[in-house]
Legacy VTK file of the C-alpha trace (Angstrom):
# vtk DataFile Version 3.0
C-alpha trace
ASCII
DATASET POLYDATA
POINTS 229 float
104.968 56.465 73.473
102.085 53.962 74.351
99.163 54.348 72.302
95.466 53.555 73.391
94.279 50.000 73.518
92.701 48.550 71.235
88.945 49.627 73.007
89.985 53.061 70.474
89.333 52.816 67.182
90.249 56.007 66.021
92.717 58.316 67.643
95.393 61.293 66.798
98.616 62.106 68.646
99.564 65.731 68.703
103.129 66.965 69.276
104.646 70.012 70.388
107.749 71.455 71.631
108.724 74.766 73.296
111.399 76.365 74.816
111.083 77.201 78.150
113.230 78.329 81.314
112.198 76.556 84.822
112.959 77.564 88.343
114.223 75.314 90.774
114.217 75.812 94.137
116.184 73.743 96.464
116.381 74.125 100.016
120.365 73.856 100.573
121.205 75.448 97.138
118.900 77.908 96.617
116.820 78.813 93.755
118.512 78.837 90.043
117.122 79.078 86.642
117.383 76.268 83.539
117.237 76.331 80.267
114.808 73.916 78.656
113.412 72.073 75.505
109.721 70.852 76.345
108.225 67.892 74.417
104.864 67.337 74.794
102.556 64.334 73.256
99.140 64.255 73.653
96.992 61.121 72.631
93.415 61.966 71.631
90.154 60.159 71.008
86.827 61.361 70.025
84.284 61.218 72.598
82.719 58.356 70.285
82.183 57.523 66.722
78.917 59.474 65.795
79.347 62.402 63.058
78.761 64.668 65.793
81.113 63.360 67.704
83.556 63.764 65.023
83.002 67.431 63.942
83.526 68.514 68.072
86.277 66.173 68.141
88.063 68.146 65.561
86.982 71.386 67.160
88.923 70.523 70.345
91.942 68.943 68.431
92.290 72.962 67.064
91.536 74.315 70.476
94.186 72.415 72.040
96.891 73.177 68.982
96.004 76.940 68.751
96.456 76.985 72.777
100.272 75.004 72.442
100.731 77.276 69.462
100.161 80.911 70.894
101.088 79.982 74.925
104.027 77.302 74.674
107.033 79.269 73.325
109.991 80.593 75.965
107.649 80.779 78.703
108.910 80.775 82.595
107.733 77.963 84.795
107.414 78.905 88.293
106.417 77.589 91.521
103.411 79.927 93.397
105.869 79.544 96.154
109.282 80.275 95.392
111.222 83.035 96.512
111.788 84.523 93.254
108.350 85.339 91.790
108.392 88.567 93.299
111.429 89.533 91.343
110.380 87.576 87.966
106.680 88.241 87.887
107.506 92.140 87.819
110.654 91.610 85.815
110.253 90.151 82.858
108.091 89.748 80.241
108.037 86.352 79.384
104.656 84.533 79.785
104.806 82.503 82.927
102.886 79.663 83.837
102.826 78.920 87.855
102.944 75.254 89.398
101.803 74.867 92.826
104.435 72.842 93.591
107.983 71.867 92.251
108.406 72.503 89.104
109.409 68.566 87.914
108.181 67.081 85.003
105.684 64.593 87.230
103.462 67.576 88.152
104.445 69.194 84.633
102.619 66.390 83.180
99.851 66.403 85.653
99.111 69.883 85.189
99.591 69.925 81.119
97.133 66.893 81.089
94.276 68.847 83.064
94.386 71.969 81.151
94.523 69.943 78.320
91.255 68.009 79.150
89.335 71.608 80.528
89.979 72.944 76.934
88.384 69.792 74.830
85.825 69.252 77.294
82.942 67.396 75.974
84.792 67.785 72.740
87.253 65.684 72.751
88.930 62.727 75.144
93.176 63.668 75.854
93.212 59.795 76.589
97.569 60.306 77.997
100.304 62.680 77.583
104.043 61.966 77.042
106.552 64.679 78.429
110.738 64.675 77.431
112.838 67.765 79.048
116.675 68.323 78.218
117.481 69.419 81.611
116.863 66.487 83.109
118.869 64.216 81.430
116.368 63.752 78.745
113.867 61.745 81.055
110.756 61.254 79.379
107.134 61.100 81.641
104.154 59.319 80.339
100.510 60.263 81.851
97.368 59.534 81.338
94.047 60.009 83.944
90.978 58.286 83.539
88.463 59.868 86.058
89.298 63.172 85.932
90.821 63.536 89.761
93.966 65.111 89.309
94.454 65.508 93.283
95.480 69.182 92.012
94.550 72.042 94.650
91.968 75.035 93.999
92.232 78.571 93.868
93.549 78.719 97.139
96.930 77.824 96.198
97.242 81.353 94.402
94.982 83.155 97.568
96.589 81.982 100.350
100.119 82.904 99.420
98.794 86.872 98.512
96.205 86.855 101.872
98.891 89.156 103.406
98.562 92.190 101.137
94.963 91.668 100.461
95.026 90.839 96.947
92.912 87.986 95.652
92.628 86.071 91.962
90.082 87.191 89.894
89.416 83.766 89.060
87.170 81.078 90.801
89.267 78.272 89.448
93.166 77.691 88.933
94.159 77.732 85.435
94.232 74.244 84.552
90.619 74.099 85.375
89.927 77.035 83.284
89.179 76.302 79.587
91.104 79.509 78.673
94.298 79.908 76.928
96.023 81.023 80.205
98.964 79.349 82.106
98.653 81.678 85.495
96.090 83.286 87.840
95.266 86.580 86.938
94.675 89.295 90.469
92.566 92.049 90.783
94.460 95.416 91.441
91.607 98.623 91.727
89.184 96.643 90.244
90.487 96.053 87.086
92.493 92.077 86.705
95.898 92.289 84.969
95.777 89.624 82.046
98.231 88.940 79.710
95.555 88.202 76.474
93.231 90.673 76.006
91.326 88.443 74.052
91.346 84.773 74.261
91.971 82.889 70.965
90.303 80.050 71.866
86.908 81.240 72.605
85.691 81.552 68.740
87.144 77.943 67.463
84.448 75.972 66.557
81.740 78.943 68.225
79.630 78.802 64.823
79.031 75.488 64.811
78.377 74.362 68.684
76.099 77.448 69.231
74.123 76.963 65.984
74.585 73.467 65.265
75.377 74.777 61.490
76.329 71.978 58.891
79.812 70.715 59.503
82.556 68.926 57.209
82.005 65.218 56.989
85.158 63.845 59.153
86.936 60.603 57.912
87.667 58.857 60.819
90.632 57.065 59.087
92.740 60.187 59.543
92.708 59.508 63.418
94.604 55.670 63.154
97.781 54.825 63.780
99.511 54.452 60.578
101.987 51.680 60.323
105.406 52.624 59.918
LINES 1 230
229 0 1 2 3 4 5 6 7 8 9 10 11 12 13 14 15 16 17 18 19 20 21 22 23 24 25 26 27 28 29 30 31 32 33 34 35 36 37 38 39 40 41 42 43 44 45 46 47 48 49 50 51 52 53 54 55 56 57 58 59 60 61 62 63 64 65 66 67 68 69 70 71 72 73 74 75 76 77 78 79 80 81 82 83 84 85 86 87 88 89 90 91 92 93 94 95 96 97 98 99 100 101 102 103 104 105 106 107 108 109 110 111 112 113 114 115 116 117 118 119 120 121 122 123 124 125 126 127 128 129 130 131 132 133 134 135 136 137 138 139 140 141 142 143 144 145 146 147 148 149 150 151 152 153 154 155 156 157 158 159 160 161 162 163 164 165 166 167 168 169 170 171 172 173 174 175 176 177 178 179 180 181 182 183 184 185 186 187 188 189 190 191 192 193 194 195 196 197 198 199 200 201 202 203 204 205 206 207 208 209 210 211 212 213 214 215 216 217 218 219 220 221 222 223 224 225 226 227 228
């Protein structure tokens, strides 16, 4: 894994890996399911080197691990558009995270990073992301975005395939723009949105101090550089 240059003086890398199933759907064979292992690696820098900075930075580095920790485990990764959501999304009841697009590791990645960065927002700076799967030949991805244009789509992408029977998202943004714990677009049916948290886990990390600016631990920047093996 590349780590940041040298302009970062501090930084932490957080793993993670899940099990997961994925649905591919090619046009000549057809859709089929696949078992996968998930490994994800995200580097992380504080926004800068101020006590302030460090107390939020450490707020988003437990935002982002309690999000991988309660979403990220057997969870069904779906295209908006395949042909089998119908039958999954009222099938099962595995969390599923949609893709609007194929479901490869180079959006993966993409998608992953964003969410990643709407969750630390002004908290914390997910400076790249590594990515290995086991069903596909144990490629690994590395990511990183500077500006913040992930050349993702909006909302739409979860509208315009439900215009038909009238039902709509209950959410302005797509879920990687969302800083939420959820992987999928939640619609409105009679008024009320189907959601699968009733509450969100994240929402009360670090709530204390950011709202009333309460005394925080003293954080030893140290702890965030690259130890030398």
């Amino acid at each position: 894994m590349e780590y940041p240059s040298e302009e970062y003086k501090s930084f932490i890398v957080l793993p993670h890996t899940f099990s997961a199933i994925r649905v591919f759907d090619e046009k000549d064979a057809g859709s089929h399911l696949t078992a996968t292992d998930i490994t994800l690696k995200f580097s992380c820098t504080p926004t800068d080197e101020t006590a302030d900075a460090g107390a939020k930075a450490m707020i988003g580095y437990q935002r982002l691990r309690t999000w991988l920790e309660a979403v990220f485990q057997n969870i069904i990764i779906i295209d908006i558009n395949s042909p089998m959501i119908g039958s999954i999304h009222g099938g099962v009841s595995n969390l599923l995270m949609f893709t609007p697009g194929k479901t490869d590791d180079g959006l993966l990645s993409i998608l992953f990073h964003a969410k990643a960065a709407a969750i630390t927002e002004g908290l914390l700076d997910i400076h790249s992301i590594w990515m290995s799967s086991t069903d596909t030949e144990d490629s690994e991805r590395y990511y990183r975005n500077s500006d913040g244009d992930y050349g993702l789509p909006d909302i739409s992408y979860f509208n315009d395939r439900l215009a038909s029977d009238g039902t709509m998202s209950s959410n302005k943004r797509p879920w990687w723009e969302r800083p939420t714990v959820d992987i999928c677009e939640y619609a409105q049916e009679d008024g009320e949105d189907v959601v699968w948290f009733e509450n969100d886990p994240l929402l009360d990390i670090g709530k204390e101090y950011l709202t009333e600016k309460s005394e925080a631990d003293i954080i030893v920047f140290d702890a965030w550089k690259k130890k030398d093996i």
